[in-house]
C-alpha positions as CSV (number, residue, x, y, z in Angstrom):
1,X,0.0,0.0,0.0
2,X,1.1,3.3,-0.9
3,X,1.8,6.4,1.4
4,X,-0.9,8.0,0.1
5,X,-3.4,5.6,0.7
6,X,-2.8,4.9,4.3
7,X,-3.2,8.5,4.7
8,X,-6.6,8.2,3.2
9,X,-7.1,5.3,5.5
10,X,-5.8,7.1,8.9
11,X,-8.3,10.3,7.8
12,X,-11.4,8.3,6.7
13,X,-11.3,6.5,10.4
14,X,-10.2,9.9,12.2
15,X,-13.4,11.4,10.2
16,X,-15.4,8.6,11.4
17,X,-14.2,8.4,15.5
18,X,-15.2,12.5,14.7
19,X,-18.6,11.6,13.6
20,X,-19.1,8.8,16.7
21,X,-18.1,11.8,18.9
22,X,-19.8,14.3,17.7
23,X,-23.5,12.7,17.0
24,X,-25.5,12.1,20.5
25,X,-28.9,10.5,20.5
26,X,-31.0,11.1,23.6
27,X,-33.7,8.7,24.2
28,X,-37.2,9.4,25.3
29,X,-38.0,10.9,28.7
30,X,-34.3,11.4,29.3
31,X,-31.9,14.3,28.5
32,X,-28.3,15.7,28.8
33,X,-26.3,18.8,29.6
34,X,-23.8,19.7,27.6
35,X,-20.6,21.5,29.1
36,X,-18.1,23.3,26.5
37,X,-14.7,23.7,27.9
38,X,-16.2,23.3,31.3
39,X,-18.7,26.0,30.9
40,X,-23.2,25.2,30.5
41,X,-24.1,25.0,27.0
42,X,-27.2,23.8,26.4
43,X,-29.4,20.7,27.2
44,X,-29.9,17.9,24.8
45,X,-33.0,16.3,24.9
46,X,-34.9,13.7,22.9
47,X,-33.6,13.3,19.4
48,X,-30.3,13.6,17.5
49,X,-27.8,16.3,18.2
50,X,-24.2,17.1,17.0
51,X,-22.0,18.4,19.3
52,X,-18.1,19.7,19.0
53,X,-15.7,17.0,19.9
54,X,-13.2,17.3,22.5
55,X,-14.7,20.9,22.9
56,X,-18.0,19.7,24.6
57,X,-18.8,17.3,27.3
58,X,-22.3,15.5,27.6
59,X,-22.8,15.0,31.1
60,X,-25.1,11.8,32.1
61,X,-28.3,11.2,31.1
62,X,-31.0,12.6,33.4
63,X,-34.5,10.8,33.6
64,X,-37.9,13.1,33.4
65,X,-40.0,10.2,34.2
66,X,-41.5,10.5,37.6
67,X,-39.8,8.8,40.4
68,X,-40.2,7.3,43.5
69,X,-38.3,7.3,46.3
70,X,-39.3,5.2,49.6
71,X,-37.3,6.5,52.4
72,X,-36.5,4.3,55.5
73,X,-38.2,5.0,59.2
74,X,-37.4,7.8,61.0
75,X,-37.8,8.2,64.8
76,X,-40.8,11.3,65.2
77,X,-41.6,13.0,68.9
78,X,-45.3,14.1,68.8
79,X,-46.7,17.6,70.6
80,X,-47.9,15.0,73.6
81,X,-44.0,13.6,73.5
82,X,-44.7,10.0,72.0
83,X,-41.8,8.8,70.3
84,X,-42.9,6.7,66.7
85,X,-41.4,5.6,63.8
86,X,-42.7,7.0,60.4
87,X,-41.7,6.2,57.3
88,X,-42.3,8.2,54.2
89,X,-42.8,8.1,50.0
90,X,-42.2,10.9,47.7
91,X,-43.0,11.3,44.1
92,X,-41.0,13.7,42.2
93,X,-40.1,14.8,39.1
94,X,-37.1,16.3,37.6
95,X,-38.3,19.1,35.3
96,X,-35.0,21.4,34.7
97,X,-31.7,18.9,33.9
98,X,-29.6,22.3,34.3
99,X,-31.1,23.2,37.9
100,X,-30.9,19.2,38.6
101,X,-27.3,19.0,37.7
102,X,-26.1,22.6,39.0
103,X,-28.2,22.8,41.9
104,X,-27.3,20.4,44.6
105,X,-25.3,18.1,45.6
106,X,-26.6,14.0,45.7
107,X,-30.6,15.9,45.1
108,X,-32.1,11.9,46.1
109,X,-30.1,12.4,49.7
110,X,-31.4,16.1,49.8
111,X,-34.5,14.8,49.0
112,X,-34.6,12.7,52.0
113,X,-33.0,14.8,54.6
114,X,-35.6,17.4,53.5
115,X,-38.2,15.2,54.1
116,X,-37.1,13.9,57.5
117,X,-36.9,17.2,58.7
118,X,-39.9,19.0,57.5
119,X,-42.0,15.6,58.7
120,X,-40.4,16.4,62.3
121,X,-41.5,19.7,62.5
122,X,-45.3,19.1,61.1
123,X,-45.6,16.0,63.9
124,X,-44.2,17.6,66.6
125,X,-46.9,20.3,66.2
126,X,-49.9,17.5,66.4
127,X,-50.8,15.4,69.2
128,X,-50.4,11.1,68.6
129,X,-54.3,11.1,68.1
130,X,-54.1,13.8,65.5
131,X,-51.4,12.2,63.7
132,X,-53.0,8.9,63.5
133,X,-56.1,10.7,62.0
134,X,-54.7,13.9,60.0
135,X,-52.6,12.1,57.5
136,X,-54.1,14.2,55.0
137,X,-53.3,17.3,56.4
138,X,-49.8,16.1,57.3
139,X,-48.9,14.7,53.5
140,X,-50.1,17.8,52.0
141,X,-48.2,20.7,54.4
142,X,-45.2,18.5,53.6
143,X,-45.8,18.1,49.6
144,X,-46.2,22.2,49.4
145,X,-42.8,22.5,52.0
146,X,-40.9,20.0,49.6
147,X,-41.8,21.1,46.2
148,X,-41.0,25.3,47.5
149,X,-37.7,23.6,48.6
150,X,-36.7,21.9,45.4
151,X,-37.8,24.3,43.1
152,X,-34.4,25.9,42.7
153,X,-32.8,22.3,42.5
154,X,-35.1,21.5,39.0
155,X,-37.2,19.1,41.0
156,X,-41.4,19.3,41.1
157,X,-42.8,17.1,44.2
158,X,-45.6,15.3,43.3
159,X,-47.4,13.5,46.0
160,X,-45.8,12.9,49.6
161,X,-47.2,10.2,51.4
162,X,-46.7,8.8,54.9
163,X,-46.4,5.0,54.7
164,X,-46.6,3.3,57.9
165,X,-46.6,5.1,61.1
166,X,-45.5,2.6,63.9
167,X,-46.2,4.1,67.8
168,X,-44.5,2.0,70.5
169,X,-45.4,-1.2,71.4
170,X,-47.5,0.0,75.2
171,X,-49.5,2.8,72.8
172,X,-50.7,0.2,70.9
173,X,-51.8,-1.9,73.9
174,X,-53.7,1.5,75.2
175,X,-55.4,1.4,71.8
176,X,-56.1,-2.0,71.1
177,X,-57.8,-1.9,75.0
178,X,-59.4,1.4,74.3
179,X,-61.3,0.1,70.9
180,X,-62.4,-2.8,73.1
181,X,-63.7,-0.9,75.3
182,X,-66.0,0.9,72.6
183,X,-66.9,-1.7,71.0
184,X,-68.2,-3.0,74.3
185,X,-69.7,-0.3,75.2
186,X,-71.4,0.4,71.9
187,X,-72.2,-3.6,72.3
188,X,-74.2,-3.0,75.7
189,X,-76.2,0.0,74.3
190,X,-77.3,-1.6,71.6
191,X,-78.6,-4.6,73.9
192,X,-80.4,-2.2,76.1
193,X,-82.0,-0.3,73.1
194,X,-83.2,-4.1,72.1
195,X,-84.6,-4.5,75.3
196,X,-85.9,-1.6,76.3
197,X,-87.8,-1.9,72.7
198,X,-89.1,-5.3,73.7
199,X,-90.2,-4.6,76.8
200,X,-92.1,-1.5,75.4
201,X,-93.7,-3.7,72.8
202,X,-94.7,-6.1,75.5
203,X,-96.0,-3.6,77.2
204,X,-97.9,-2.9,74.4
205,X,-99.1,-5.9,74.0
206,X,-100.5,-6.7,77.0
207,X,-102.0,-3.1,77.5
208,X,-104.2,-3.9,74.5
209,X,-105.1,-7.2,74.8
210,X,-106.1,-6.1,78.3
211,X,-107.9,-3.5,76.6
212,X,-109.6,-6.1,74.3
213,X,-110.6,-9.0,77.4
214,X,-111.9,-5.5,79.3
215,X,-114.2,-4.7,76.1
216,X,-115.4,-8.4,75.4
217,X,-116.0,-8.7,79.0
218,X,-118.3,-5.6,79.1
219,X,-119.8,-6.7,75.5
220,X,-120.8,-10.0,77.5
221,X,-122.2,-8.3,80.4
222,X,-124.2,-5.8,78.8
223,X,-125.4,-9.3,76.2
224,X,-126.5,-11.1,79.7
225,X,-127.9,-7.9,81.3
226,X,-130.0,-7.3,77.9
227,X,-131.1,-11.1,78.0
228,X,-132.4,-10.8,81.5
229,X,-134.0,-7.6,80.7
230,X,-135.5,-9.7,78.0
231,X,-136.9,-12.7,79.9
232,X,-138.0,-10.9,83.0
233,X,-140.6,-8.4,80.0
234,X,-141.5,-11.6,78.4
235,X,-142.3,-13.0,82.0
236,X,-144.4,-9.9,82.9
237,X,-145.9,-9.4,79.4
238,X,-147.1,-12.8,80.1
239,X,-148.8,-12.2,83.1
240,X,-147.3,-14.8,85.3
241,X,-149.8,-16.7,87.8
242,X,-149.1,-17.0,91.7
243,X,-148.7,-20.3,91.4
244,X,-146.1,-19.9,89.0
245,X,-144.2,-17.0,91.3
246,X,-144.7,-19.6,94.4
247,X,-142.7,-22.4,92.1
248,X,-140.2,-19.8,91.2
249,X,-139.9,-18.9,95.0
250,X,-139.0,-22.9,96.2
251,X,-136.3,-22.9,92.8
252,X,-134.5,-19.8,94.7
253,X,-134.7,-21.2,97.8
254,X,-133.2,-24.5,96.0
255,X,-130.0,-22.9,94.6
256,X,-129.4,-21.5,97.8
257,X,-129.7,-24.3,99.4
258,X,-127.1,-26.2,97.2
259,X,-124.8,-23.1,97.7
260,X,-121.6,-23.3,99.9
261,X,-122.8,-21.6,103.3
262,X,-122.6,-23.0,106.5
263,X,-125.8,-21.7,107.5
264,X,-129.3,-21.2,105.9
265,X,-132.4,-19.2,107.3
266,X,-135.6,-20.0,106.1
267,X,-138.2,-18.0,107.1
268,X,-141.6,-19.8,108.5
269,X,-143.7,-18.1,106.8
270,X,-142.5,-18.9,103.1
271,X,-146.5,-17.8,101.5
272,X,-144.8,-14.1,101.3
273,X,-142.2,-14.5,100.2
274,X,-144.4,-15.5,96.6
275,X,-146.4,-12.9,97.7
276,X,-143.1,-10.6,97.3
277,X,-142.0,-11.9,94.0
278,X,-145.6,-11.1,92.9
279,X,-145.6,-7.8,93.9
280,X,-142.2,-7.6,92.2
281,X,-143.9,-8.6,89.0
282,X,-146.9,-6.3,89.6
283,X,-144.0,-2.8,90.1
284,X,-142.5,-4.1,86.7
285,X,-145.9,-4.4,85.0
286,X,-147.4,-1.0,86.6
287,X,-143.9,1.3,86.8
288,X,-145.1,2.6,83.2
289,X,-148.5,3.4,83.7
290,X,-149.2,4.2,87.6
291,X,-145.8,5.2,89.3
292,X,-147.9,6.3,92.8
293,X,-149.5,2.6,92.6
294,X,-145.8,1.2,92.1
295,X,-144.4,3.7,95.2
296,X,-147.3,1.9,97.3
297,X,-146.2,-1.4,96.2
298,X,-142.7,-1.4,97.1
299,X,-143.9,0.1,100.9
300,X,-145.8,-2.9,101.3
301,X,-143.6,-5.6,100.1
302,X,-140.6,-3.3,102.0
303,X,-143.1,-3.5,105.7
304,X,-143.3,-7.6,104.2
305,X,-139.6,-8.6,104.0
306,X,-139.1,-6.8,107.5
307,X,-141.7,-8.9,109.3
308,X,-140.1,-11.8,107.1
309,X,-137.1,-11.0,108.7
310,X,-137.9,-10.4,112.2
311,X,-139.9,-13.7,112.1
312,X,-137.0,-15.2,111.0
């Protein structure tokens, strides 16, 4: 080979190391700053780009996707001095490669030392009862602390979340006892309710049927009063003989005599007393059309039952 052929040779792969060096491709989501003679020059990002070689530097590539970084426990002191551990997650974003490169130092360990921080001073404002129950509050007072802090660094926070918040082991006792206590407690109101409704219904109950046996009772009663009513004005409208009042006289006397007392008066003479039951008959028959003649009636059968009775 000639001397001026290897010289062709030595340019045509100097030309092409150039090209290698001086063609970047950056890949989606990612980009790259580019330093010339130590000095910012601009930012790559997705595409093809031709830079100057051995003039510029591409520094590494620099992801835009959102992240996540899960950082580990950190010991927390509440307002009401309860030591816990709480661990964290934060979301971010890098959204300036310059500000991301320039900015700080390690930004991920920044990040995190940020985080711890800021979470100690939002806790150690809030009591262990508002911690448990304000996670809210507490992951969005540190999302709008963070992302104000990072700004300058080319970082946008996204979301800050508090993972797991662990309280020591005798808190947790305290608790568990405490939510067994409510649930016992709502346990025993709920059984009294359920009584108390059954006894009211009960009450109820036995309120109307009592109601109900009083009114069937008084049906029957006024039924047997309105029967007898009946029977004694078909017995007068009949015009009952004194032999048949005499007869109805010995039947009383009868059914008391098969009652249970212990002693039985019978008066001696038993004539009146059919004498009464006639003028009993004859006050009935007359109380519409003579009441004087009914008023003279009862005097004499009244002056009859009390010589019955002294007799007797």
């Amino acid at each position: 080979m000639s001397l001026i052929g290897t010289i062709i040779l030595v340019i045509g792969v100097l030309a092409v190391v150039i090209l290698g060096l001086s063609v970047k491709i950056i890949k989606q989501s990612t980009a790259r700053v580019v330093e010339r003679l130590g000095k910012y020059s601009r930012t790559l990002t997705t595409g093809v780009h031709v830079i100057l070689p051995f003039f510029d530097r591409c520094g590494p590539e620099i992801s835009l996707k959102e992240r996540v970084a899960d950082f580990p426990p950190q010991p927390i002191i509440t307002k009401d001095n309860v030591t816990m551990q709480i661990d964290t997650v934060v979301y971010f974003q890098v959204t300036d490669p310059k500000l991301y490169s320039y900015g700080v130092e390690r930004p991920i360990a920044a990040i995190e030392n940020l985080t711890a921080t800021t979470l100690r001073n939002i806790v150690g404002e809030l009591e262990l009862d508002e911690t448990l129950t304000s996670r809210d509050t507490v992951n969005s007072k540190m999302r709008a602390i963070l992302d104000e802090a990072t700004d300058p660094w080319g970082i946008k926070i996204n979301r800050v979340e508090l993972k797991n918040i662990d309280p020591p082991k005798a808190i947790r006792e305290a608790m568990e006892k405490q939510m067994r206590a409510e649930r016992e407690r709502r346990e025993a109101i709920l059984l009294a309710e359920g009584e108390k409704k059954s006894n009211i219904l009960i009450a109820e109950g036995e309120k109307e049927a009592t109601i109900l046996r009083a009114e069937a009772q008084k049906m029957a009663l006024i039924a047997e009063a309105e029967g007898k009513a009946t029977a004694i004005r078909k017995i007068i409208e009949a015009e009952p003989t004194k032999a048949y009042l005499t007869l109805e006289s010995f039947e009383a006397l009868k059914a008391v005599a098969d009652g249970n007392s212990t002693k039985l008066i019978i008066p001696s003479n038993i004539t009146d007393l059919s004498s009464l039951v006639s003028s009993i008959g004859e006050v009935a028959g007359f109380s519409r059309d003579n009441p004087k003649k009914k008023e003279k009636i009862i005097n004499k059968n009244s002056n009859e039952s009390d010589k019955i009775i002294k007799e007797s």
